[in-house]
C-alpha positions as protocol buffer text, in pm:
chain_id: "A"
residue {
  index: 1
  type: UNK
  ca { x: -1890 y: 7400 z: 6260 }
}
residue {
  index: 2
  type: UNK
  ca { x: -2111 y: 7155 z: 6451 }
}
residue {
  index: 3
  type: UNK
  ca { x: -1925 y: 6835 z: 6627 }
}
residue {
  index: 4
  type: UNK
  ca { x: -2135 y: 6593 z: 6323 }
}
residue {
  index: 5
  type: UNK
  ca { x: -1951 y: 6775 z: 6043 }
}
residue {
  index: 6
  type: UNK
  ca { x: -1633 y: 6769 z: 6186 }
}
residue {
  index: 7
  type: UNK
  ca { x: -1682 y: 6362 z: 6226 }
}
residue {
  index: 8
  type: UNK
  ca { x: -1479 y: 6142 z: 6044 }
}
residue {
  index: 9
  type: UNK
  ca { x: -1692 y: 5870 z: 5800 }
}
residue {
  index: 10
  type: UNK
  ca { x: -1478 y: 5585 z: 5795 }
}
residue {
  index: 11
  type: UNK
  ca { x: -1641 y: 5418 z: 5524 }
}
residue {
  index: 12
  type: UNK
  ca { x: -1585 y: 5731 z: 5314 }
}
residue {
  index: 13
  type: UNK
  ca { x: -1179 y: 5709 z: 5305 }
}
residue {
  index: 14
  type: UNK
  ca { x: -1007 y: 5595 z: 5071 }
}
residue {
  index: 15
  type: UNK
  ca { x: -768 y: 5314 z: 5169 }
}
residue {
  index: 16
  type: UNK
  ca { x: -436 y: 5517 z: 5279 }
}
residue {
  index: 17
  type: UNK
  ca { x: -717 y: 5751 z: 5457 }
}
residue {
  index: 18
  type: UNK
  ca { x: -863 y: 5461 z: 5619 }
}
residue {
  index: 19
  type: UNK
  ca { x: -538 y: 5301 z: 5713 }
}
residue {
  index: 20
  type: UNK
  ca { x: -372 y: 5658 z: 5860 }
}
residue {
  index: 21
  type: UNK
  ca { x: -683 y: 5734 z: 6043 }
}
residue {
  index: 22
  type: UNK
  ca { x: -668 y: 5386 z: 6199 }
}
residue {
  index: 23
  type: UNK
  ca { x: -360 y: 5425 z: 6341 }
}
residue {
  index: 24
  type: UNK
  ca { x: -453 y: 5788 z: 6476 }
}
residue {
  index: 25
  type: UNK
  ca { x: -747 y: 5569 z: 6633 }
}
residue {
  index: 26
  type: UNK
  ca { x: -555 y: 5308 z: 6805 }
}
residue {
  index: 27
  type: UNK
  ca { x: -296 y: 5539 z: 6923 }
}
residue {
  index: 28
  type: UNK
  ca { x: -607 y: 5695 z: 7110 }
}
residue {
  index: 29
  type: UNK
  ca { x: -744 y: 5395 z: 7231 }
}
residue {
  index: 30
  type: UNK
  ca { x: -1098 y: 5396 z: 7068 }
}
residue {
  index: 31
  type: UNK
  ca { x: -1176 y: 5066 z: 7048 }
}
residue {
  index: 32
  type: UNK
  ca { x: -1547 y: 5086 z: 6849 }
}
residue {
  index: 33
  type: UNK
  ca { x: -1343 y: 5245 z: 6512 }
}
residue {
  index: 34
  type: UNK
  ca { x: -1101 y: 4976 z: 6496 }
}
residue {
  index: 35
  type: UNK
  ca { x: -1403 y: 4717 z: 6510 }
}
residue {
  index: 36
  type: UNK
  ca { x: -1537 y: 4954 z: 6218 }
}
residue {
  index: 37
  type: UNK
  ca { x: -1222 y: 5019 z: 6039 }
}
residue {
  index: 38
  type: UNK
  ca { x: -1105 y: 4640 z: 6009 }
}
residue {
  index: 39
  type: UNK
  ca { x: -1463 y: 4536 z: 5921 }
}
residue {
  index: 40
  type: UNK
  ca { x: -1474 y: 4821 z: 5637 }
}
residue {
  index: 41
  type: UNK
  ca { x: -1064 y: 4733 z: 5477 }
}
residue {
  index: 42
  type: UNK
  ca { x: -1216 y: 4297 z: 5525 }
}
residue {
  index: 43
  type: UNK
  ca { x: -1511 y: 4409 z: 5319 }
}
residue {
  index: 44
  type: UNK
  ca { x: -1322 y: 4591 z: 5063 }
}
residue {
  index: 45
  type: UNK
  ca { x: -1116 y: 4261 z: 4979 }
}
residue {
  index: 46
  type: UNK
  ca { x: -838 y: 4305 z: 5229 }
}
residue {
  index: 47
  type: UNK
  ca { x: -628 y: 3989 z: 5337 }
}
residue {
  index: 48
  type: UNK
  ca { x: -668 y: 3964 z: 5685 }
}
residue {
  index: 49
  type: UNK
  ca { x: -269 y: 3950 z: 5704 }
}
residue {
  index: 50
  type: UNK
  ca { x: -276 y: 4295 z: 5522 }
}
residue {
  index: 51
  type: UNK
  ca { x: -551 y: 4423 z: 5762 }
}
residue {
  index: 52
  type: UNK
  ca { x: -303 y: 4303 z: 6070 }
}
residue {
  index: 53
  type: UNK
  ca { x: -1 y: 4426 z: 5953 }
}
residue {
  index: 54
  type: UNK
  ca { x: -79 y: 4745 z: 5772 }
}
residue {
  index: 55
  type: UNK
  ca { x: -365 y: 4841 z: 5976 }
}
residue {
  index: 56
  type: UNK
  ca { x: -300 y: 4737 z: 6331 }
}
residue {
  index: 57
  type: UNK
  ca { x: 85 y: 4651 z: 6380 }
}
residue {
  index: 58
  type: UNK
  ca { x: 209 y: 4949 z: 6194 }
}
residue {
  index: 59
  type: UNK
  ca { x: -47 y: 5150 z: 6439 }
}
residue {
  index: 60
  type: UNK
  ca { x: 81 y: 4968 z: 6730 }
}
residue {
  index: 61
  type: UNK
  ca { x: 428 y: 5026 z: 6612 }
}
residue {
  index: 62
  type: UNK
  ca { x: 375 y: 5380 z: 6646 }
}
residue {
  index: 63
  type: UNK
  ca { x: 215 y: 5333 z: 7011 }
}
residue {
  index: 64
  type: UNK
  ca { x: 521 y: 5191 z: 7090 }
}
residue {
  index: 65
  type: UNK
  ca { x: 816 y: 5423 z: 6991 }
}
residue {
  index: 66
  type: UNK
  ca { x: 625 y: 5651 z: 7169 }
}
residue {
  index: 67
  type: UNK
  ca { x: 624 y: 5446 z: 7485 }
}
residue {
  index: 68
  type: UNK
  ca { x: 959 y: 5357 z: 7478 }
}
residue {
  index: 69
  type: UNK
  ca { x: 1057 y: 5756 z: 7448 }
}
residue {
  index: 70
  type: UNK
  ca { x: 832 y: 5862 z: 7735 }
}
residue {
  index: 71
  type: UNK
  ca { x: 585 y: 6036 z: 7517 }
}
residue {
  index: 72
  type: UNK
  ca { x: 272 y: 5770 z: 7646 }
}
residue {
  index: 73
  type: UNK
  ca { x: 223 y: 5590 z: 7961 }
}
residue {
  index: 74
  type: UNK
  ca { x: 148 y: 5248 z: 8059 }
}
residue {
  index: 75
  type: UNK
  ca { x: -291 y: 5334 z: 8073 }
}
residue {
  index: 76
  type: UNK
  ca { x: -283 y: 5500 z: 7751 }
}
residue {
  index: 77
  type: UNK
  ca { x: -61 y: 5204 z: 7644 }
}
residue {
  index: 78
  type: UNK
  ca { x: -279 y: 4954 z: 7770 }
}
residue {
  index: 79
  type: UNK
  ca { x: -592 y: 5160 z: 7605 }
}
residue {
  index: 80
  type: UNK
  ca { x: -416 y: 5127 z: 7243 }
}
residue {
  index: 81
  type: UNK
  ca { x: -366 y: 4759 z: 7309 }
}
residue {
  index: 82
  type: UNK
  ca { x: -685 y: 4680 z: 7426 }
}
residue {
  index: 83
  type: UNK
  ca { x: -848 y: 4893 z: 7099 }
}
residue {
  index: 84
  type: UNK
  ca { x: -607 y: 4676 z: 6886 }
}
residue {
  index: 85
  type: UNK
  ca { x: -729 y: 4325 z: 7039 }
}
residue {
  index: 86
  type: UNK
  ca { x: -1088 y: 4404 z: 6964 }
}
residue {
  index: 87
  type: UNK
  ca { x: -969 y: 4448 z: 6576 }
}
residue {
  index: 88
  type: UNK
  ca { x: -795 y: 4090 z: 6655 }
}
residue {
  index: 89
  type: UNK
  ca { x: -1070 y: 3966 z: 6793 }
}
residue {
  index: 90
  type: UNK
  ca { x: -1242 y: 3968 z: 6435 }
}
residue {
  index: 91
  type: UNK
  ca { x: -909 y: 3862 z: 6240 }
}
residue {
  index: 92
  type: UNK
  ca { x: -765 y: 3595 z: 6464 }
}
residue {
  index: 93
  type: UNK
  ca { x: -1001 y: 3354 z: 6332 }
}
residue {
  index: 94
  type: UNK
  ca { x: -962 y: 3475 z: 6010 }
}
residue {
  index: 95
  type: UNK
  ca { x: -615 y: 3419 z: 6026 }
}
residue {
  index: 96
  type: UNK
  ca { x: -635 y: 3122 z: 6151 }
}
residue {
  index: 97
  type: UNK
  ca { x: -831 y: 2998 z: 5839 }
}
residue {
  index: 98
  type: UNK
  ca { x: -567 y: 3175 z: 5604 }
}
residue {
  index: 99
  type: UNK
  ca { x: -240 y: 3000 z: 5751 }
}
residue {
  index: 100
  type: UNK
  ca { x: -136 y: 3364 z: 5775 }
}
residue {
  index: 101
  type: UNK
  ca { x: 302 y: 3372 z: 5855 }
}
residue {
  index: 102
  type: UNK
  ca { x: 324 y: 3453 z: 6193 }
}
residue {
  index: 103
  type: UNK
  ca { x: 685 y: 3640 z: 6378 }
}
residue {
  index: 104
  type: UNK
  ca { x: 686 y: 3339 z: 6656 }
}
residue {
  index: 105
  type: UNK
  ca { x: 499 y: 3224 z: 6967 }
}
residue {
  index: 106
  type: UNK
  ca { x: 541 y: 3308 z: 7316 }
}
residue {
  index: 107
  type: UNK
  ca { x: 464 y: 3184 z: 7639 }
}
residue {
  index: 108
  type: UNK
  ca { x: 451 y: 3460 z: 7896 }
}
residue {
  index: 109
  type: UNK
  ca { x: 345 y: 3428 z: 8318 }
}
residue {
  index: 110
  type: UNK
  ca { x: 434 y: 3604 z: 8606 }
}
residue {
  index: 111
  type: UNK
  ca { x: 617 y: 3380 z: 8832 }
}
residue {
  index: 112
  type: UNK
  ca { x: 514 y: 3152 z: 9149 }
}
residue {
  index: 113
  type: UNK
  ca { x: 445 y: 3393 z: 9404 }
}
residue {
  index: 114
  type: UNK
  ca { x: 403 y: 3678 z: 9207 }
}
residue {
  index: 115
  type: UNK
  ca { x: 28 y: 3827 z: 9107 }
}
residue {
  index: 116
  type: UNK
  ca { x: 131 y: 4141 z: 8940 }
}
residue {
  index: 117
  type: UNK
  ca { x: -23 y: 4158 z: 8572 }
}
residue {
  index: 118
  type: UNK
  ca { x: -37 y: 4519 z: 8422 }
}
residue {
  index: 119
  type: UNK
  ca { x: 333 y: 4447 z: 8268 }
}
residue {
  index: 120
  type: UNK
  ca { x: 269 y: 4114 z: 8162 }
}
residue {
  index: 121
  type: UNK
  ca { x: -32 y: 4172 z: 8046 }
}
residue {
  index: 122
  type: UNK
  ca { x: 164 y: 4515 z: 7817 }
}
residue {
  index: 123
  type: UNK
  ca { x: 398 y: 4260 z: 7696 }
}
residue {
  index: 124
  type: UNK
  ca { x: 163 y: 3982 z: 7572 }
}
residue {
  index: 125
  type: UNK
  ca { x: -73 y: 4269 z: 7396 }
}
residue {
  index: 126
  type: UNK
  ca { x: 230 y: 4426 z: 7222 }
}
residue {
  index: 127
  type: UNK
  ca { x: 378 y: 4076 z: 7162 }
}
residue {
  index: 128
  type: UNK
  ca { x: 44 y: 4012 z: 6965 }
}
residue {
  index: 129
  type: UNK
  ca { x: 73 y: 4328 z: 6877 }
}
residue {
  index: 130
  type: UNK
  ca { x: 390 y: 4301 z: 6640 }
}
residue {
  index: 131
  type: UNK
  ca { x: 221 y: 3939 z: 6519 }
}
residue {
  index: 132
  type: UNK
  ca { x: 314 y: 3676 z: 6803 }
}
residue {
  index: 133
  type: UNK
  ca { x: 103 y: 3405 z: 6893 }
}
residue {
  index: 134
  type: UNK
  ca { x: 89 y: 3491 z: 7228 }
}
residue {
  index: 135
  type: UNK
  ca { x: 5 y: 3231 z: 7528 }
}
residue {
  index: 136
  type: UNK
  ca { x: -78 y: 3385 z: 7849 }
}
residue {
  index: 137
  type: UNK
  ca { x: -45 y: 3148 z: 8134 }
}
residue {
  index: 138
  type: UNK
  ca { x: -145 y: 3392 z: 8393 }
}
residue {
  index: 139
  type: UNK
  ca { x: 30 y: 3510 z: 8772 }
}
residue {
  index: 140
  type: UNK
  ca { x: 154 y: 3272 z: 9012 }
}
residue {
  index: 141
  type: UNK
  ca { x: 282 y: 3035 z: 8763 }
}
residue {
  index: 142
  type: UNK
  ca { x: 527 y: 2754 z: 8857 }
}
residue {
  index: 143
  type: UNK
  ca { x: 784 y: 2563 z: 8751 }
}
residue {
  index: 144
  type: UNK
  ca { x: 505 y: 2289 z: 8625 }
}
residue {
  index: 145
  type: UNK
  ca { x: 287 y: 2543 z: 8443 }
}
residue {
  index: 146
  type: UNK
  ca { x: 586 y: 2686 z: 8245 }
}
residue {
  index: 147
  type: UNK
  ca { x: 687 y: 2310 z: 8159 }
}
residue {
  index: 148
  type: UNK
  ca { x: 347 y: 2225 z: 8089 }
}
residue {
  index: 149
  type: UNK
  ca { x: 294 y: 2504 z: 7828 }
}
residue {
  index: 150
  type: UNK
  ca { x: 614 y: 2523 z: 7686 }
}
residue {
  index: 151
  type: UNK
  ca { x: 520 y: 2122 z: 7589 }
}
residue {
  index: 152
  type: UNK
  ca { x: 168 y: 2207 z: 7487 }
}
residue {
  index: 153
  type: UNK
  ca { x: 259 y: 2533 z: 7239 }
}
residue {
  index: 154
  type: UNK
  ca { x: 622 y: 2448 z: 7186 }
}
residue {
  index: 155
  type: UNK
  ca { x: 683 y: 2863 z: 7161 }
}
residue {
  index: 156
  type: UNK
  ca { x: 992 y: 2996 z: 7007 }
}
residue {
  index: 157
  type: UNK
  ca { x: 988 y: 3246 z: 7315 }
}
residue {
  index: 158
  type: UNK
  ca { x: 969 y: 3178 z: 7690 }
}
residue {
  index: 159
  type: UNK
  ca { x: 881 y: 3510 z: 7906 }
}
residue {
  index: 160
  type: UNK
  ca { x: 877 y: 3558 z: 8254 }
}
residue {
  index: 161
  type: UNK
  ca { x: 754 y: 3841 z: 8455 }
}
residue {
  index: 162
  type: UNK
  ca { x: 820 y: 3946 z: 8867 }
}
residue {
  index: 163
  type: UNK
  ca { x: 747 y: 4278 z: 9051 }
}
residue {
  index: 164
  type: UNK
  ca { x: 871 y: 4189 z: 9403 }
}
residue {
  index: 165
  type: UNK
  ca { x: 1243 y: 4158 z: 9450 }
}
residue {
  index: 166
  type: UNK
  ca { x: 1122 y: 3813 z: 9664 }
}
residue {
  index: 167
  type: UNK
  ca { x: 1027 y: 3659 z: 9324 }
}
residue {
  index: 168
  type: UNK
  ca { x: 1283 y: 3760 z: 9124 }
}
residue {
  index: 169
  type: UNK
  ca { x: 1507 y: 3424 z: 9202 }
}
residue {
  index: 170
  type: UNK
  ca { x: 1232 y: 3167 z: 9080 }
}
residue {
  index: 171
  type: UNK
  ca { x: 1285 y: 3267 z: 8782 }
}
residue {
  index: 172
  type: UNK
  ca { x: 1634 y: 3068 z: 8795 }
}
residue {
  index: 173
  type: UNK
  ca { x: 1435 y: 2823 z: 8913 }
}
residue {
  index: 174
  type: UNK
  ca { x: 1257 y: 2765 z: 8588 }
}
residue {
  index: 175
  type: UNK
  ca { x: 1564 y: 2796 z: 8378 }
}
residue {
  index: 176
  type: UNK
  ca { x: 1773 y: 2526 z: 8575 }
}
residue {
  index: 177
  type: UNK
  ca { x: 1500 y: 2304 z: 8528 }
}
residue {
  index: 178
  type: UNK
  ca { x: 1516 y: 2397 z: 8152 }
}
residue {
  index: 179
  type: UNK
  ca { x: 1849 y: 2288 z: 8158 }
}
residue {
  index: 180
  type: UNK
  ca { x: 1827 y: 1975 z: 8346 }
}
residue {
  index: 181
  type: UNK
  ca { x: 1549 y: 1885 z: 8133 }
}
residue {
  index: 182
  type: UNK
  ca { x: 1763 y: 2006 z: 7785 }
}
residue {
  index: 183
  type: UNK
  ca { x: 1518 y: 2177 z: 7667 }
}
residue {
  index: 184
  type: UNK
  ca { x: 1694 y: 2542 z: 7729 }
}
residue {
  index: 185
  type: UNK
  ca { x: 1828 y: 2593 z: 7421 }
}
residue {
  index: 186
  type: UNK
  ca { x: 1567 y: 2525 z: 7177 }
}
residue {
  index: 187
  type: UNK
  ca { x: 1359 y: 2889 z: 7380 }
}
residue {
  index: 188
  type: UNK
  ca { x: 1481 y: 3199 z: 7360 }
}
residue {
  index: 189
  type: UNK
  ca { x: 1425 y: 3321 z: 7763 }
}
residue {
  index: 190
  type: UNK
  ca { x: 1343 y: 3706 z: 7829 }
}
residue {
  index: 191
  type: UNK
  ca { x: 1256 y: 3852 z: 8179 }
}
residue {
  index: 192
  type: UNK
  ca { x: 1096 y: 4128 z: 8305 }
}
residue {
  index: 193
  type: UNK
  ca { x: 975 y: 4369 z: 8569 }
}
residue {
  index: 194
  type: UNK
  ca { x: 1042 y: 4672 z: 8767 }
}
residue {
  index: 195
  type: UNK
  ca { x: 1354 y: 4529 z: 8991 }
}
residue {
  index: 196
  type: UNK
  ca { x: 1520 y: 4344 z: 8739 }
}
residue {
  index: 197
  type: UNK
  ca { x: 1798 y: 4493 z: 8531 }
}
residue {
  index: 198
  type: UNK
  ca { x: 2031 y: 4340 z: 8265 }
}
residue {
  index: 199
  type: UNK
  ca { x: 2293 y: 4227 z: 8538 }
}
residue {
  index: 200
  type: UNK
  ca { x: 2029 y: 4050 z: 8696 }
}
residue {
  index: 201
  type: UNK
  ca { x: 1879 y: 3859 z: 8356 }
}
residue {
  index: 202
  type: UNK
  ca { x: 2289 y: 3743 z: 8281 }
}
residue {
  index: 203
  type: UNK
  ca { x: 2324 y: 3612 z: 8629 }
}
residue {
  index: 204
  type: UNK
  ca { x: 2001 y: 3354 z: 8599 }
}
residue {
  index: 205
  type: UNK
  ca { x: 2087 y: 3267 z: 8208 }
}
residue {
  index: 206
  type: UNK
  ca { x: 1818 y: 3471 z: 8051 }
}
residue {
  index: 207
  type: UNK
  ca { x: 1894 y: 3542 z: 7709 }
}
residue {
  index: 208
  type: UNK
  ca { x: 1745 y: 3858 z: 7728 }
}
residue {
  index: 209
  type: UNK
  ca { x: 1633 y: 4161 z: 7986 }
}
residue {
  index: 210
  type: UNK
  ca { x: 1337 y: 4370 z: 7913 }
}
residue {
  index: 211
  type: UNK
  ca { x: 1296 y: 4698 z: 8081 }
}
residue {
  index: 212
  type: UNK
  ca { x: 980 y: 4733 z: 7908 }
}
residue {
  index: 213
  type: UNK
  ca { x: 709 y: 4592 z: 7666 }
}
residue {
  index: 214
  type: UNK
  ca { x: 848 y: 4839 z: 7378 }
}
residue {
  index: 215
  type: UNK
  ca { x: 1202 y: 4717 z: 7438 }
}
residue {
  index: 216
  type: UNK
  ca { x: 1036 y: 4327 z: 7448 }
}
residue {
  index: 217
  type: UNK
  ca { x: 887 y: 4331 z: 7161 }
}
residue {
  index: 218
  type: UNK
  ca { x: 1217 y: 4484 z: 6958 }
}
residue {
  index: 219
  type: UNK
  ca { x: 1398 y: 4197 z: 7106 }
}
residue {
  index: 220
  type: UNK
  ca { x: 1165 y: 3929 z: 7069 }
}
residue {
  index: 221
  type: UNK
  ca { x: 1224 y: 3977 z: 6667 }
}
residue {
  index: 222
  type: UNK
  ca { x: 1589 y: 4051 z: 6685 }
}
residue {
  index: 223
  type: UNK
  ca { x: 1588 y: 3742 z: 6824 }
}
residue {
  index: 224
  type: UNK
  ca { x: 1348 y: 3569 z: 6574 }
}
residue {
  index: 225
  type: UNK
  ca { x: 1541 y: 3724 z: 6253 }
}
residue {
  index: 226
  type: UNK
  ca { x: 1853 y: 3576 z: 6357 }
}
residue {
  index: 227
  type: UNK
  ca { x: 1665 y: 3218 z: 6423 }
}
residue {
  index: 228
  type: UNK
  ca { x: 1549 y: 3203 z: 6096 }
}
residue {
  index: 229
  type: UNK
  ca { x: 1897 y: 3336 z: 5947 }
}
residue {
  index: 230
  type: UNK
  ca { x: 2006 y: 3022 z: 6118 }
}
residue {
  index: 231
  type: UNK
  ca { x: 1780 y: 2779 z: 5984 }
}
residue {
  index: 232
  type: UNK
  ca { x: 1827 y: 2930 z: 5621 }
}
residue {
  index: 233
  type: UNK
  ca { x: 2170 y: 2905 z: 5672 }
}
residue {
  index: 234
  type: UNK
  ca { x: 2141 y: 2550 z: 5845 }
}
């Protein structure tokens, strides 16, 4: 058989075709049959929440059991993600319009410093990934640039990222200030990065240490689904 009838038609799958073959697309990173697939499911009538969650985060789901059990690696990771933001990149407005539910919002940087990305950068993707508004604030970041965004996108999450062992302690930094300030409590705080460990993340107050974006992501909404247990028990 030649290579043109073994290619797949998108736009001649049914739905649950569609949908599966999405997933098999994003979990190989190609970028241009997202664009297609998300455009063909909006044009058949799909909610852009449906196209998000059914489409995308159930893909990126899958991307990311398999990164947590060594299956994929961080490029091939960062391949999927970067496939799924061009599908955002369509729906985010979209979504916008709709008022679409959303998990939570994050703030995310890489401490002052610090101008390591490629983790950060996993995180926030897989964070908007699972359906976070994500906010980005970039490497280097201060104690001022985490206040400053924290009061500009008041985010449920606060996440802070360091590669160098030299870093590591201004993370503290931030978080006594967040106490001082008492504004600690109302952010949920989890760290990252290769020289961190759990020990480390109970020491500075972090409620959380996240050996990778996989494991971030799965406690990002643990955390969320017991904040809004709270507040409907509250």
């Amino acid at each position: 058989m030649s290579e043109e009838e073994d290619e797949i038609i998108l736009a001649e799958l049914d739905d649950d075709e569609l949908v599966a073959q999405m997933h098999d697309d994003l979990y190989d990173g190609l970028k241009e049959e997202i664009v297609e697939g998300t455009n063909i499911l909006l044009g058949r009538g799909w909610t852009p929440y449906d196209v998000l969650t059914k489409a995308l985060v159930e893909g990126m789901r899958i991307v990311g059991i398999d990164f947590r059990d060594g299956i994929l690696f961080v490029p091939e990771v960062l391949l999927a993600a970067n496939a799924m933001k061009s599908g955002m990149t369509i729906l985010r407005p979209l979504l916008a319009e709709t008022g679409a539910p959303k998990l939570g919002s994050m703030v995310i940087g890489t401490v002052k410093g610090d101008i390591h990305d490629i983790g950060k950068n996993l995180v926030g993707m897989m964070m908007e990934g699972a359906g976070f508004d994500v906010h980005d604030i970039g490497i280097n970041t201060d104690v001022d640039g985490y206040l400053a965004a924290i009061d500009e996108h008041k985010p449920d999450i606060l996440g802070m990222s360091a590669l160098l062992t030299t870093t590591m302690p201004y993370m503290k930094v931030v978080i006594d200030t967040m106490i001082e300030k008492g504004i600690r409590d109302d952010h949920t705080i989890l760290v990252g990065g290769a020289p961190l460990n759990e020990e480390f993340g109970s020491a500075i107050g972090a409620d959380a240490y996240c050996r990778d974006a996989a494991v971030a992501v799965e406690t990002a909404k643990e955390f969320m689904a017991k904040k809004h247990n709270q507040m409907a028990a509250g």
